[in-house]
C-alpha positions as CSV (number, residue, x, y, z in Angstrom):
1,X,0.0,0.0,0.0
2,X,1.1,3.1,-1.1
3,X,0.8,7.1,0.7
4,X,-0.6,9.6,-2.1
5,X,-0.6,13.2,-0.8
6,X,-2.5,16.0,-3.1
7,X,-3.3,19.4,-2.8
8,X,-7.0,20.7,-3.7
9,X,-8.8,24.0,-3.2
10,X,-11.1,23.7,0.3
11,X,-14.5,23.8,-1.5
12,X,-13.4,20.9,-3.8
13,X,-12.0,19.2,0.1
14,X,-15.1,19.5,1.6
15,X,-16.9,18.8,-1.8
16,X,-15.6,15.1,-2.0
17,X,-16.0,14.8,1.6
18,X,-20.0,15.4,0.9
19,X,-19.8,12.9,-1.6
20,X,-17.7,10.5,0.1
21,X,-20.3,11.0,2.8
22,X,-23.7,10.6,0.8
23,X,-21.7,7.0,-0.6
24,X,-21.3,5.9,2.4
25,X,-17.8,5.8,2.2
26,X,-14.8,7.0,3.6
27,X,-12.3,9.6,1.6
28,X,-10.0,6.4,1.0
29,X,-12.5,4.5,-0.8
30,X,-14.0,7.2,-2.8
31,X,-10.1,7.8,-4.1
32,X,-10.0,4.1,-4.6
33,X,-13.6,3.9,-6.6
34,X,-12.0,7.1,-8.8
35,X,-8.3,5.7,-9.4
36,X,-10.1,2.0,-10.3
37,X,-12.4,3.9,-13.2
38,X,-9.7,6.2,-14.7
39,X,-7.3,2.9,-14.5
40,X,-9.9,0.5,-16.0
41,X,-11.0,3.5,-18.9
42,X,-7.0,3.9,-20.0
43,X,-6.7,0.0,-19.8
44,X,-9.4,-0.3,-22.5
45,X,-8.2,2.8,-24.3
46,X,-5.0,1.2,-24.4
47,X,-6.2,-2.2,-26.0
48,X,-8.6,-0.7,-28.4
49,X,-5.5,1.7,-29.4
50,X,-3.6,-1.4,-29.6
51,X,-6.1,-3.5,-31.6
52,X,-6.7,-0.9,-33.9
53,X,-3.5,-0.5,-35.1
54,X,-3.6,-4.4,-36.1
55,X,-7.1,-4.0,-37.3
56,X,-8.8,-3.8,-40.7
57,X,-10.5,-0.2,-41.3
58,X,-13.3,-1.0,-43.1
59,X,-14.3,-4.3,-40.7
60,X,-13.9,-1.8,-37.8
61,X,-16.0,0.7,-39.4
62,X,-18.8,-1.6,-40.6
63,X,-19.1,-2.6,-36.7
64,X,-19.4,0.7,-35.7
65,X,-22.3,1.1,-37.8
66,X,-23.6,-1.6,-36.6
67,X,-23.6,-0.6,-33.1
68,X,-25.1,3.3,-34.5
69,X,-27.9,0.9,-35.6
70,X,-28.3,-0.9,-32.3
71,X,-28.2,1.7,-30.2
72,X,-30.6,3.9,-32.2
73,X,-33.0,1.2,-32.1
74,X,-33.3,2.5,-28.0
């Protein structure tokens, strides 16, 4: 386990401690819940940069429309 300090203007301090609050959980978690998101969203970022760079335009681009198509259906 690792110490993190940072530095944040008092509104945005007592801010996340409201938020922390109405969660139900502690400054700690909250930070943890944040830190898991932004790692898991740069994870998949990371893949799809990855995969794309292997990948085939117009297969990519025909899913895509596909999903334009399922999601407009909602």
């Amino acid at each position: 386990m690792s110490t993190l300090t940072i530095r944040l203007a008092k509104d945005q301090h007592e801010r996340l401690k409201a938020l922390a609050a109405h969660r139900g959980v502690s400054m700690n978690k909250l930070f943890e819940e944040f830190t898991t998101k932004a790692l898991s969203e740069f994870d998949t970022e990371t893949r799809f940069r990855a995969r794309a760079r292997r990948g085939d335009r117009k297969k990519g681009l025909k899913v895509l429309d596909k999903l334009d198509r399922e999601f407009a259906k909602e």
